[in-house]
N, C-alpha and C positions, 0 to 999 in steps of 0.2 A: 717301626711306626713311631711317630712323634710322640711325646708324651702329654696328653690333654684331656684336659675335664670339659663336657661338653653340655648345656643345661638349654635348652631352650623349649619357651613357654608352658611352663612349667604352671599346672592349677591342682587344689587340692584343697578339699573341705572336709574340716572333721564336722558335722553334724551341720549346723546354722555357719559356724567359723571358717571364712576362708583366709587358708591357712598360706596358700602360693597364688598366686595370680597376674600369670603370665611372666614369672623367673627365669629370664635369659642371659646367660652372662658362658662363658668359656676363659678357663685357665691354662696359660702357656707355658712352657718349659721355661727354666733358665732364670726363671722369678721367684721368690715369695711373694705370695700375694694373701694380701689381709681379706678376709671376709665376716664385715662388720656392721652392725643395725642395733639398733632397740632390743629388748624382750619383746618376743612377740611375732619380729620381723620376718621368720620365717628361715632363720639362718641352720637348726637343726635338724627343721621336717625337710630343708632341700639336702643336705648333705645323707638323711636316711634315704631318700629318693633315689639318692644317687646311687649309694651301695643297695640299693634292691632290701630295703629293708621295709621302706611304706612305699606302696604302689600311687603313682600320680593319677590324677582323672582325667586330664591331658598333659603335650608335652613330650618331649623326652631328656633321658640326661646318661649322656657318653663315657665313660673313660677308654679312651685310647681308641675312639672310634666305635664300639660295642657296648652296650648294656650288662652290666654288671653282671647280673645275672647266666649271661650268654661265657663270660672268661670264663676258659681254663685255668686252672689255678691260680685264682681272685688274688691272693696273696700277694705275688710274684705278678703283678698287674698295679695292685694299688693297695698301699699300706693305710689302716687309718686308724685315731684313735677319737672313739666318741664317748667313751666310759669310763674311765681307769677303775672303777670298780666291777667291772663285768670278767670276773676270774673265781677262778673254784679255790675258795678262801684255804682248803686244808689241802693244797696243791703244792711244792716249793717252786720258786720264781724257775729254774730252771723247766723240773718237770711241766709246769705250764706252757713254756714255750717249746719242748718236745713234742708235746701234746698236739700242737700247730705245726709245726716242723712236718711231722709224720703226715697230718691231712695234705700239706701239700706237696710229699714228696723231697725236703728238705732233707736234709745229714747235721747230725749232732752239731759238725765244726760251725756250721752257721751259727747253731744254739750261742756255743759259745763267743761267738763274734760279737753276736749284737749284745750280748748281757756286757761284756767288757768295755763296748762302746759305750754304753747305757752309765756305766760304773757300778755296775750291780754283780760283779763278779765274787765280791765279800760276803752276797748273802743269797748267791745262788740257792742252797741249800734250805733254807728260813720259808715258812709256810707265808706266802705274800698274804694271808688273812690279816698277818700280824704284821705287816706292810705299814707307814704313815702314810698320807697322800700323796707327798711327792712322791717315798718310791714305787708307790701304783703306778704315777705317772711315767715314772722311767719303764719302769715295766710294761706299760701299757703301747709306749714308745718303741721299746726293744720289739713288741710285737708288729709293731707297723714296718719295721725296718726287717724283719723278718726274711722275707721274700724279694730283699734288693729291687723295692719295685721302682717303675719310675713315674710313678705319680704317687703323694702322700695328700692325706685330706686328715688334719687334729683340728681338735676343738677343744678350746682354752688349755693348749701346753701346759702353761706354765703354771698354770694351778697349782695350790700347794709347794711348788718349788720353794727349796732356798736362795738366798741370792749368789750364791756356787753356782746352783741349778740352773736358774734365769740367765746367767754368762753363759754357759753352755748350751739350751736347748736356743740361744740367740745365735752362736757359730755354728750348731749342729745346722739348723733351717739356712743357713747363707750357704754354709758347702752345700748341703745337696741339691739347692739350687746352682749350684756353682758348674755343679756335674752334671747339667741341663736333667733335670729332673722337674715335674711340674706339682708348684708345697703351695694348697690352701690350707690356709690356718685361723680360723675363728675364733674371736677373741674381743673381748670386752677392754682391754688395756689399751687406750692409745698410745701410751708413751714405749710401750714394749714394739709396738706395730710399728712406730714412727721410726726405732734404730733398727727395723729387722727387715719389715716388707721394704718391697719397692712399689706394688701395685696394690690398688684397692678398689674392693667392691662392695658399695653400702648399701644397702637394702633397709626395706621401709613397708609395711602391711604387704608383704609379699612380695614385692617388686623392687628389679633395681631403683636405688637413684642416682648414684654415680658409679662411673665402670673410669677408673682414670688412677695416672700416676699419683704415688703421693707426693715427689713434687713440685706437680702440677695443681693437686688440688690445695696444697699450704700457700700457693704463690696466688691462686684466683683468690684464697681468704685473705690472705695478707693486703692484697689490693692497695690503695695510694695513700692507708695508713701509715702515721707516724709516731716514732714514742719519743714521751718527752719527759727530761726526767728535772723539776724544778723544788727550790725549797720554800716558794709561794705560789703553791695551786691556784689556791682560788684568782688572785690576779694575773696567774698566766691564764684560768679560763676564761676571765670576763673580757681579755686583753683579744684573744682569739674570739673566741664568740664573738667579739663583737666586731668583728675582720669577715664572720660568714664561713666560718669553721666550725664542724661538728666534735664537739671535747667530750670525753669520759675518762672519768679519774678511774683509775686504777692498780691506786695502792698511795702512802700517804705522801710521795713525791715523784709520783707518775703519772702521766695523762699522757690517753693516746686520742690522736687528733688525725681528725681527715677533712678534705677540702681544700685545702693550702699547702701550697708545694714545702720544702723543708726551708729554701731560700728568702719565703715571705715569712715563715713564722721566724724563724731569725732575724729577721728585720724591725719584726713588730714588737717581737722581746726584746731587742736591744733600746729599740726605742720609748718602748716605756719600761726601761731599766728594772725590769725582771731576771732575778737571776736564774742560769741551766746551766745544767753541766752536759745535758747530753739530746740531740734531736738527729734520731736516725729514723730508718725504713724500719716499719715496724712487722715482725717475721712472724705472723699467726702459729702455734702450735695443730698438732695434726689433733687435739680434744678440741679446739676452738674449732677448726676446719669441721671435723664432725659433727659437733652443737652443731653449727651454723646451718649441716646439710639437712638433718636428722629431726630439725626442730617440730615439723610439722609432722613427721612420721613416728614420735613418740604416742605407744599406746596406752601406757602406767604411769602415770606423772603424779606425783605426792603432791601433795600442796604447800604450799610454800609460806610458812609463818611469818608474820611483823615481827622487826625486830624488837 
């Protein structure tokens, strides 16, 4: 059977709070896919949803076709990690994942597969209480990988990692999507998302707001923007602006300019002999693209000091 996660309209209220409302979205094999929103958005209570952990009020949500609940050895279906702290502290790394091994019918040699994959074969031994957070996280990870399943659902990997770690849980998630395997991955980093997924799904008080490539969504942000890199701003904006171009400085020899193709703004700086070194297309990052989507569906916004 194909490997997928299957979520559709999805609702759920913890008391007055609604918490899902109408969460529709399905993940494919063969991808990382980033699943990303605000505090608030609803990105934990669907992933508990999923593994049978908070029951919906409507809705359903699949893996591999079945309700969570409904698989035989859940494990060996779908690895995930939502905790790295949810282990029996006076346990060692190994005995922990024996532990899980045995509920689903596994053999030691697994054990020892995924602790080696993980890089935790040095302290298999070592009471994981006494664990830092990243090696929770490996650990936490090693138990996802557990059950060779072929759907993985983590939430914020890379936490606590070093930057060792971060290189690696970024090629661990490209192979096993490599190996058509279906990897949601939850995550507050855009910039981690941007070299690792390929798909994304943002969410926003409960509901999607975009289901799309990421880059297809850098390229609708980036849109008929241009950067321009000059060492007299201010007369390259009064020069533009006053052509019927939208200018924003952004940073002390850069302005990004929209409205005028790149071949008028070159014309207009040369002509009133402004100097540039440089007017290209200008390439939105995937936190810009984000902001941009996300803005109205922020629920906790600080307030923002004068400078």
């Amino acid at each position: 059977m194909e490997a997928t996660i299957e979520v559709a309209g999805l609702r759920k209220r913890f008391g007055p709070a609604l918490a899902l409302n109408g969460m529709t979205f399905t993940v494919r094999p063969g991808h990382v896919t980033g699943f990303v929103g605000p505090n608030g958005a609803g990105k934990s209570t669907t992933m508990r949803v999923i593994l049978g952990l908070d029951a919906a009020d409507e809705g359903r949500a699949l893996v591999n076709g079945r309700p969570y609940r409904s698989l035989r050895r859940p494990l060996t279906q779908v690895g995930s990690l939502l905790d790295a702290g949810a282990l029996q502290p006076g346990r060692s790394a190994r005995n922990h994942l024996l532990w899980l091994a045995h509920s689903q019918g596994l053999g030691r040699r697994r054990v020892d597969e995924v602790l080696e994959q993980t890089g935790l074969t040095s302290v298999t031994r070592r009471n994981a209480g006494g664990f830092s957070l990243g090696m929770r996280q490996r650990l936490g990870i090693a138990a996802a990988l557990l059950g060779d399943p072929p759907v993985l659902m983590l939430d914020e990997p890379v936490n606590g990692l070093d930057p060792e770690g971060i290189v690696w849980i970024r090629g661990l998630l490209r192979s096993l999507a490599a190996q058509g395997r279906a990897v949601l991955v939850s995550s507050h980093l855009m910039s981690e998302l941007e070299g690792t997924a390929e798909h994304l799904i943002v969410v926003g008080r409960g509901r999607v707001i975009a289901d799309t490539g990421v880059a297809e969504l850098i390229a609708a942000a980036s849109g008929d923007r241009l950067t321009l890199r000059t060492t007299d701003r201010a007369q390259a904006m009064t020069v533009l602006a006053g052509a019927g171009a939208t200018v924003a400085a952004t940073g002390p020899d850069t302005l990004i300019v929209s409205g005028l193709p790149a071949e008028r703004v070159v014309a207009l700086l040369g002509a009133a002999s402004v100097p540039f070194s440089e007017v290209t297309g200008h390439r939105a990052s995937l936190e810009e693209a984000y902001m941009e989507l996300t803005r109205d569906a922020v629920e906790f916004r600080a307030t923002e000091e004068a400078a």
